[in-house]
Backbone as numpy.savetxt, mean C-alpha at the origin, in Angstrom:
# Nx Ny Nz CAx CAy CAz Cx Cy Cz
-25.08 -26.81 -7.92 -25.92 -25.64 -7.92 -25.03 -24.41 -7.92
-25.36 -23.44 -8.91 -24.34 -22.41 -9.24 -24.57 -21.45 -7.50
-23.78 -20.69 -7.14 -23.69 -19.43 -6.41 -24.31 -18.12 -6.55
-25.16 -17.88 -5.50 -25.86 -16.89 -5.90 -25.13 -15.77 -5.30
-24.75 -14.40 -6.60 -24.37 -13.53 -5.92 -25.12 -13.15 -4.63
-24.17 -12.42 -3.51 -24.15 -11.82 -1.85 -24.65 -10.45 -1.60
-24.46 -9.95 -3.06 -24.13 -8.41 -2.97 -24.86 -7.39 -3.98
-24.90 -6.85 -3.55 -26.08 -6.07 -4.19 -25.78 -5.21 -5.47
-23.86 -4.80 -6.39 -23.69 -4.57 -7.59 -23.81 -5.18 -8.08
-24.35 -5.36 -9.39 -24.40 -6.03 -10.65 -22.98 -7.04 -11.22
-23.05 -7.77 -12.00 -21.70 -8.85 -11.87 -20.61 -7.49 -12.61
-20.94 -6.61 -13.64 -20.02 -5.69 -14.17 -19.20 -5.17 -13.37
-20.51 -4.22 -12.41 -19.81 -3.44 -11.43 -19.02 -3.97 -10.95
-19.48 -5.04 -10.08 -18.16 -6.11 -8.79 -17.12 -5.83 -9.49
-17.01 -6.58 -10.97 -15.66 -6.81 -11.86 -14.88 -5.93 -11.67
-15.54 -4.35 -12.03 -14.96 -3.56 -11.59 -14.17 -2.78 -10.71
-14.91 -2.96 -9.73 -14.82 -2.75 -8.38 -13.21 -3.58 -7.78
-13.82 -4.86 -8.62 -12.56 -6.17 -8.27 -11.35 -5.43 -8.99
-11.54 -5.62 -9.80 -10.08 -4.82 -10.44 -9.15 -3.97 -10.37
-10.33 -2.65 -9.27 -9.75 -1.61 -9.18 -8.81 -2.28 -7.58
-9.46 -2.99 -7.15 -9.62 -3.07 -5.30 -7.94 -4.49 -5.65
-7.59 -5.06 -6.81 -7.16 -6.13 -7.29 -5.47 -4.91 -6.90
-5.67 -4.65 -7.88 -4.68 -3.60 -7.91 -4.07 -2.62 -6.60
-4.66 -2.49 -6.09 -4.80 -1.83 -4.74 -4.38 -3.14 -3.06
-4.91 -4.23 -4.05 -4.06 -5.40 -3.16 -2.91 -5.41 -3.79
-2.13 -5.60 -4.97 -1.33 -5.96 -4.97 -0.07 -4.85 -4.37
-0.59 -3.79 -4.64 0.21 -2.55 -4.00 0.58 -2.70 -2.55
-0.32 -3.34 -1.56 -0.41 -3.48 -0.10 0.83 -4.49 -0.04
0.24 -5.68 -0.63 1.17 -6.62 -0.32 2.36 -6.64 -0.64
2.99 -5.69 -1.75 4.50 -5.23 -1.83 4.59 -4.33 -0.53
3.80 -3.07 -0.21 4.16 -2.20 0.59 4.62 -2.66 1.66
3.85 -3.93 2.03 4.39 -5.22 3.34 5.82 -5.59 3.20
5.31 -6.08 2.20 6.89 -6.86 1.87 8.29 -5.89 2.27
7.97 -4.82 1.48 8.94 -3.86 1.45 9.19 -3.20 2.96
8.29 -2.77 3.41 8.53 -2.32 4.69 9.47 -3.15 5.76
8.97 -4.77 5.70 9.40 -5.43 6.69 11.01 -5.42 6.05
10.95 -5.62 4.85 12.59 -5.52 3.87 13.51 -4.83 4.40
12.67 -3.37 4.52 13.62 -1.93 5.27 13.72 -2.20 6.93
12.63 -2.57 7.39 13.02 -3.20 9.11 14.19 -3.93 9.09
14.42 -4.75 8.31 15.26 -6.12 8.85 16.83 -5.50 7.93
16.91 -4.44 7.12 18.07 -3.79 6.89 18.83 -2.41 6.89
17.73 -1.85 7.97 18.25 -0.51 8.07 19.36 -0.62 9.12
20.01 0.53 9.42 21.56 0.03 10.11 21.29 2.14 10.27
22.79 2.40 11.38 23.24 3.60 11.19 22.49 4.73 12.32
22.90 5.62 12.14 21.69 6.94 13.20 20.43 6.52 13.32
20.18 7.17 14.65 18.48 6.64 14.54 17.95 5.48 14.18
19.02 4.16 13.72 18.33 3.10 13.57 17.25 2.52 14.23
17.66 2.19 15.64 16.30 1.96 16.67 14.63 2.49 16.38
15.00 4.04 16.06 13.57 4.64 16.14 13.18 4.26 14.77
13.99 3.88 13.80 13.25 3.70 12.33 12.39 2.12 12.67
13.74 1.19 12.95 13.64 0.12 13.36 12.16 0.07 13.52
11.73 0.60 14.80 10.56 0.50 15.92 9.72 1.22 15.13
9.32 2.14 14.76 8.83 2.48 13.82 7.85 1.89 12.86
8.92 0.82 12.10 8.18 0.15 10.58 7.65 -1.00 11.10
7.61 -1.71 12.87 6.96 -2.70 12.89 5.48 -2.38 12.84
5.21 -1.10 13.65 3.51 -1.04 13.57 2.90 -0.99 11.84
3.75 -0.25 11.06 3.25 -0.21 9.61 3.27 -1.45 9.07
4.14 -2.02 9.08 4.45 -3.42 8.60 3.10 -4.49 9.21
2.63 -4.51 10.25 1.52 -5.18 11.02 0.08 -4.27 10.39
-0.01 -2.92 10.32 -1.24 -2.55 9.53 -1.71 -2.37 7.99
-0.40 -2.26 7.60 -0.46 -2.52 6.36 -1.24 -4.00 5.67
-0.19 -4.85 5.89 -0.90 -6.04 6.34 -2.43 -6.45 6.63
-2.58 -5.97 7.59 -4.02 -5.83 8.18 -4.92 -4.98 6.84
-4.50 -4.25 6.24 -5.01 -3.57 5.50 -5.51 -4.61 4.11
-4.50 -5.01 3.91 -4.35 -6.10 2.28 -5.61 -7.40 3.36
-5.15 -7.74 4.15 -6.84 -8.22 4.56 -8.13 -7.95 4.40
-8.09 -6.81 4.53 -9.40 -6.36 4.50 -9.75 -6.25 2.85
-9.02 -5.99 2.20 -8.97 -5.40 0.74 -9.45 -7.25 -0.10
-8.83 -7.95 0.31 -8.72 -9.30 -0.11 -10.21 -9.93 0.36
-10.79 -9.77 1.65 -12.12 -9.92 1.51 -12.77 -9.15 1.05
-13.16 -7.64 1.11 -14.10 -7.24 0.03 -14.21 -8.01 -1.21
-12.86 -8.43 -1.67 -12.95 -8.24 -3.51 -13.64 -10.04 -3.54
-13.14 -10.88 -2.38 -13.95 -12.06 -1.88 -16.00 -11.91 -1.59
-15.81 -10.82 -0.86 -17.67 -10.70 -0.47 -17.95 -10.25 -2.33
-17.26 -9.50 -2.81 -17.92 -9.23 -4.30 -17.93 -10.24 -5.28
-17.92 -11.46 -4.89 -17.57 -12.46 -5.97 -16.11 -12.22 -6.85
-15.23 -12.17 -6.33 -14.22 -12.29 -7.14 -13.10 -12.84 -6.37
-11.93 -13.27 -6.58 -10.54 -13.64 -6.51 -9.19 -13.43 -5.95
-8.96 -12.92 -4.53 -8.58 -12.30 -3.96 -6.89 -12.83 -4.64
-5.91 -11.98 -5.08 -4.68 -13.45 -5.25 -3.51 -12.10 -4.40
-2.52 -13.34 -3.98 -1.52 -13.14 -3.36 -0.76 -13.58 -3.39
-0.28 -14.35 -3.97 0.68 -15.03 -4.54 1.63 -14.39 -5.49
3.23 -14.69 -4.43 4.38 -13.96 -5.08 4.18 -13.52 -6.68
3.78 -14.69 -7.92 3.65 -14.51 -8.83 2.70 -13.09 -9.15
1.53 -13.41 -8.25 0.76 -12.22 -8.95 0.87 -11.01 -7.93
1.91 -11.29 -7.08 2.06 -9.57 -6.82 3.51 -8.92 -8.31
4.13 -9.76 -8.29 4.75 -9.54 -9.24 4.55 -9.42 -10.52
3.38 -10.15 -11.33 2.96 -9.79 -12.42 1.89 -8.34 -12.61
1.88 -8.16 -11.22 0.28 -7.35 -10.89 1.11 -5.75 -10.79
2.22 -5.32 -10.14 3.15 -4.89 -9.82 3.28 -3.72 -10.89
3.28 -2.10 -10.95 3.47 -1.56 -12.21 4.80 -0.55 -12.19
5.58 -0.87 -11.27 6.07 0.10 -10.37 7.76 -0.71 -10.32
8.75 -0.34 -10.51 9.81 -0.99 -9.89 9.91 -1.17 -8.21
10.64 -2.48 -8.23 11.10 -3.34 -6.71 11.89 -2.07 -6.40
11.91 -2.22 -4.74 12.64 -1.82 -4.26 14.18 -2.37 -4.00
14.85 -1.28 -4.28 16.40 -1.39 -4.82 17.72 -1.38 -3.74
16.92 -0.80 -2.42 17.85 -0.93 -1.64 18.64 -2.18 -0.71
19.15 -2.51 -0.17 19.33 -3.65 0.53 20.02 -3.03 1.67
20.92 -3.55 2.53 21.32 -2.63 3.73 21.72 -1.28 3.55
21.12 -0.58 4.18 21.83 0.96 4.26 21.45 1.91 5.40
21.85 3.10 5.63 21.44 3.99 6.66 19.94 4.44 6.55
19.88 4.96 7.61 18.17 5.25 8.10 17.58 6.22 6.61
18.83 7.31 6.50 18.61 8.36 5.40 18.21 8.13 3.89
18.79 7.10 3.68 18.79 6.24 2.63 17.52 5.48 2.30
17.25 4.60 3.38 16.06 3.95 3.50 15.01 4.75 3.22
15.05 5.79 4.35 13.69 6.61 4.34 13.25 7.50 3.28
14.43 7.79 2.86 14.43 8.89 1.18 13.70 8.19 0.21
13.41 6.68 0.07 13.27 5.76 -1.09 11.90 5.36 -0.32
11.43 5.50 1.04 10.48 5.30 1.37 9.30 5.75 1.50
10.08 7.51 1.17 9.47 8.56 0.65 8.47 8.43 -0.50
9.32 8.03 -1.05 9.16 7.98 -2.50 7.98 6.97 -2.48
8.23 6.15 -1.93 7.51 4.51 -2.24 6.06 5.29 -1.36
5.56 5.48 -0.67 4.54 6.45 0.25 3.74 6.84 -0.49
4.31 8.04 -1.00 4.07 9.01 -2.15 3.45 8.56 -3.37
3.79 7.20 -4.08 3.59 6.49 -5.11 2.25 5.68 -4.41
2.24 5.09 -3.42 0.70 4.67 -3.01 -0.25 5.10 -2.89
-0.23 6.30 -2.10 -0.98 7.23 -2.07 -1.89 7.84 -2.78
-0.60 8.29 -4.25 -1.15 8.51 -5.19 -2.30 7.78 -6.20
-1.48 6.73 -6.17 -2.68 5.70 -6.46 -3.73 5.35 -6.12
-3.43 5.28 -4.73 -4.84 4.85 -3.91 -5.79 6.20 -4.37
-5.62 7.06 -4.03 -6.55 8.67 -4.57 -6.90 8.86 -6.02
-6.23 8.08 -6.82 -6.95 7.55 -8.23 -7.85 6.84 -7.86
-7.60 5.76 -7.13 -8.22 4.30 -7.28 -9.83 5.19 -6.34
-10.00 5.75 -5.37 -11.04 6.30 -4.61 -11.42 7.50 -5.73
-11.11 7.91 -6.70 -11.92 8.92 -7.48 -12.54 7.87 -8.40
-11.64 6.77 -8.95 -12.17 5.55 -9.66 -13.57 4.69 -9.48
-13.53 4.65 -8.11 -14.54 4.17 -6.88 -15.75 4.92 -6.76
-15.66 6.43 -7.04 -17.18 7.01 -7.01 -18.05 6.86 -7.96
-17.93 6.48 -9.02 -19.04 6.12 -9.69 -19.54 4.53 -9.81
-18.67 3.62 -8.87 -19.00 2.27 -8.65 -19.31 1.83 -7.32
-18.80 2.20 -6.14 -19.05 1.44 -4.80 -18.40 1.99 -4.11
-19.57 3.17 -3.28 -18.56 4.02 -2.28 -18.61 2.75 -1.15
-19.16 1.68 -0.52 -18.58 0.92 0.33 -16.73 0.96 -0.02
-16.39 0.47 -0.85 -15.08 0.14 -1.35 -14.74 1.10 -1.40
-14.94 2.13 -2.15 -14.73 3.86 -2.09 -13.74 3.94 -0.70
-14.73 3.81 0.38 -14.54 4.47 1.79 -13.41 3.36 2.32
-13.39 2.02 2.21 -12.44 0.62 2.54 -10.97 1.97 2.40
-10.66 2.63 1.13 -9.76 2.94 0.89 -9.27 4.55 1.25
-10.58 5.19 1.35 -10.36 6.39 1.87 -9.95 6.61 3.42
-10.24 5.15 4.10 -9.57 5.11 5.41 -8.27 4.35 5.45
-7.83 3.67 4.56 -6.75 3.23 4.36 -5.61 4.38 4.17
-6.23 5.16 3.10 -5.33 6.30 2.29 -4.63 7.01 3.98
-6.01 7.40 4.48 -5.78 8.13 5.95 -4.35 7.98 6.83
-4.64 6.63 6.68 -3.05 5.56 7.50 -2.04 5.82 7.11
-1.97 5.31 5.28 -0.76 5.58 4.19 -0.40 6.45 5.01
-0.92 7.70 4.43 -0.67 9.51 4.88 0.00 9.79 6.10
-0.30 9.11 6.85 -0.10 9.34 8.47 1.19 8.46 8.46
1.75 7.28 8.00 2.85 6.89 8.09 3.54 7.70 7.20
3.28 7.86 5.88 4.33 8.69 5.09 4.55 9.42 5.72
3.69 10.34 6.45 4.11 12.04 7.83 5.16 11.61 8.15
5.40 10.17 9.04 5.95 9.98 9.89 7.28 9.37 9.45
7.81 8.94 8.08 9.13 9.01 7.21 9.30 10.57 7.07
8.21 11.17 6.73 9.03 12.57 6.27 9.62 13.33 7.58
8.69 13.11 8.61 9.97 13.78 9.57 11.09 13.43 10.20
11.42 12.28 10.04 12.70 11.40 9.91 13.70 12.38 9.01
13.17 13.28 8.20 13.75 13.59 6.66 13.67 14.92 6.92
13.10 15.64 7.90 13.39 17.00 7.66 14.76 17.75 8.41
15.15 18.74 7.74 16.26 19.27 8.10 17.54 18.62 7.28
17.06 17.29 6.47 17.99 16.52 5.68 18.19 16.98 4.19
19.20 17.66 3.84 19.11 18.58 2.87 19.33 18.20 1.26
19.35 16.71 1.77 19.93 15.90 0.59 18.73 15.02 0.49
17.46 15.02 1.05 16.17 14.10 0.63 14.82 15.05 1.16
15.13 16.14 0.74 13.54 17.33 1.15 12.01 16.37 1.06
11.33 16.36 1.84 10.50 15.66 1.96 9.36 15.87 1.00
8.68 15.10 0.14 7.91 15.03 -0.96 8.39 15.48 -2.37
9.94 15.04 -2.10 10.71 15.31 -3.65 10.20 14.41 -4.44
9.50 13.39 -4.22 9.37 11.75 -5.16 8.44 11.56 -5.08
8.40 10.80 -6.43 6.86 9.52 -6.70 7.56 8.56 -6.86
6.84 7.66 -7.37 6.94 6.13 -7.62 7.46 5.98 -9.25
């Protein structure tokens, strides 16, 4: 016996919705990746406070690509996570650093912030003419992004060699 859609968009919309929300997972689950990447190799000044720092992001972020992975699940669609399809899904170059100082890290983390963000605020203008539920999933997400990027950039101010919001993605 086939499955009866749960949800109250049309199978188009969901698709849609899935696609946009698809994309928006795969972004999370690098942002994870990457974060915990920069935890486990930052070194130098201030290491500790960066250190301590990227575990709470690294744990909500996370938490975030959860939530994102069931919606696109309650809409009838395909939640994937798998190395392959964050990597095929991916539009953006890997992150390039491997051990280095806090300054270093955070300059490129800047950047990497900045580049989600941005997206995500496409992906929520994308969202108003399909499913402000999902809409809003991300407009409180974006909130977080924002609030951790704050919290790289002042790591970065007074640093005259990575001015804070020099970068995108």
């Amino acid at each position: 016996m086939a499955q009866k859609d749960t949800h109250s968009l049309n199978a188009g919309t969901a698709a849609k919705v899935c696609e946009i929300l698809a994309d928006r997972l795969v972004a999370l689950l690098d942002m994870h990746l990457t974060l915990k990447h920069v935890h486990w190799n930052v070194v130098g000044p201030n290491f500790i406070a960066v250190h301590q720092m990227l575990d709470p992001q690294v744990d909500e972020v996370r938490a975030m690509s959860d939530v994102l992975a069931e919606r696109i699940a309650a809409l009838g669609g395909e939640p994937l996570g798998t190395p392959a399809a964050i990597v095929s899904g991916r539009r953006w170059d890997d992150y390039k650093i491997n051990r280095a100082n806090t300054q270093t890290h955070l300059a490129e983390l800047d950047r990497v912030y900045a580049g989600i963000v941005e997206d995500n605020r496409r992906a929520i203008a994308d969202l108003e003419e399909h499913d402000l539920i999902s809409q809003d999933v991300l407009v409180q997400q974006t909130e977080r992004l924002e609030l951790f990027h704050w919290f790289v950039r002042a790591h970065l101010e007074g640093n005259d060699d990575n001015p804070p919001g020099d970068g995108g993605r």
